[in-house]
N, C-alpha and C positions, 0 to 999 in steps of 0.2 A: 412769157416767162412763167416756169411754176410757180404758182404761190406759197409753196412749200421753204423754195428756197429765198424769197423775199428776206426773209430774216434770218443773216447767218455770218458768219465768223470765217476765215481762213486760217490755215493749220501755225500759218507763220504770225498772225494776230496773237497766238495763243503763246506760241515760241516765243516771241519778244517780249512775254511776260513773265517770263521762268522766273520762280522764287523756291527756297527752301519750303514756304508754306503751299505750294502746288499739291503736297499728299495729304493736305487737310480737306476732307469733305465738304465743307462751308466753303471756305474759301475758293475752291473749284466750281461751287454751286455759285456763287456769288460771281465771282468772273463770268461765265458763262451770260447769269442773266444782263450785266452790266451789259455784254458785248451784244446781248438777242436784243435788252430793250432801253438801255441808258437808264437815265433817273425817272423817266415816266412811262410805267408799264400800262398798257392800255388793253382794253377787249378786242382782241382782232376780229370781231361781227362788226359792232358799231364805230371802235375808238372811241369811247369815254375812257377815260381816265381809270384806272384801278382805286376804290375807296380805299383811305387808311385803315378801315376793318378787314377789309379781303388781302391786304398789301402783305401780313405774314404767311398767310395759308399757300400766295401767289408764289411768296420767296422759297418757303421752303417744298412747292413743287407741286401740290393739292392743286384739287379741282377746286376753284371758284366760280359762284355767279354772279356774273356783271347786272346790276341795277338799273340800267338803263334799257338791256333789249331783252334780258334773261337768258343768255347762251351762259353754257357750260364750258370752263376752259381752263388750262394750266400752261404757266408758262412756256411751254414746248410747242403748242399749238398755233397753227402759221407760220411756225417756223420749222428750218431742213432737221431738229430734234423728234418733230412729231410722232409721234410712236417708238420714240428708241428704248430700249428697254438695258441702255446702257446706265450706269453712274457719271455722274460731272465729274470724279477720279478720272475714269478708263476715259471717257471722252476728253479731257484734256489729257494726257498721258498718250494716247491713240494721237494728237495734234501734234504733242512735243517728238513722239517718235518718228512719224511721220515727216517732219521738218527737217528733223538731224539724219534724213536719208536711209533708215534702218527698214531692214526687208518685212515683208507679209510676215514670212517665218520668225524673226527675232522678234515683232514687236508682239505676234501673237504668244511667243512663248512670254515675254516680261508681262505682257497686262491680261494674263491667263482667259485668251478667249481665242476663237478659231482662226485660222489663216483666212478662210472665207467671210468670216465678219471683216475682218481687218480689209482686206481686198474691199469690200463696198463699201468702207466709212473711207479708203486713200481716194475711191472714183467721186463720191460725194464731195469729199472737199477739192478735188479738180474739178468739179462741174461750178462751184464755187468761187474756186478762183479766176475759170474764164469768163463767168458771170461778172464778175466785182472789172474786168479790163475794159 
């Protein structure tokens, strides 16, 4: 299995959480990491545990360094996010759209980004969800 996608979400996880606060920043960021790492975020080189000091810089997205092995890491990393250069908006938004069945072309035009992004974030979260059967 990639290890990319070891830690990941499905479009319909995100869909059954639809709130009016979904267009809040944080709260997008905040969902996202709940579903990547629960209540305990950890270094994905070693697995220790994230220190209460590193635990804001983790949350809101910054590089941290784990104490225990010295890797470099931000929440995204290890998981299907790593490198995305999307926001926790457009990436849940891109979920919720995707969910309610809405074309490459509609969702590209509502969360102002290409037909072709959108196209490799719907194959990502299908490779996701035959992963997760």
């Amino acid at each position: 299995m990639n290890n990319n996608y070891a830690k990941s979400f499905t479009a319909s996880q995100i869909a059954g959480s639809i709130s009016p606060l979904m267009l809040n920043e944080r709260y997008c960021r905040d969902t996202i990491l709940e579903l990547l790492h629960g209540n305990n975020p950890k270094c994905p080189r070693c697995s220790e545990l994230i220190s209460l000091q590193q635990l804001h810089g983790f949350c809101e997205l910054r590089r941290v360094r784990c104490y225990n092995c010295g890797a470099f890491f931000t929440a995204y990393t290890g998981t299907f996010l790593s490198g995305s250069q999307l926001s926790p908006t457009q990436i849940i938004l891109i979920a919720i759209f995707l969910e309610l069945g809405l074309s490459n072309t509609e969702i590209a035009k509502y969360s102002d980004l290409s037909t072709e992004t959108i196209r490799l974030w719907r194959n990502k979260f299908k490779v996701i969800e035959r992963i997760g059967e």
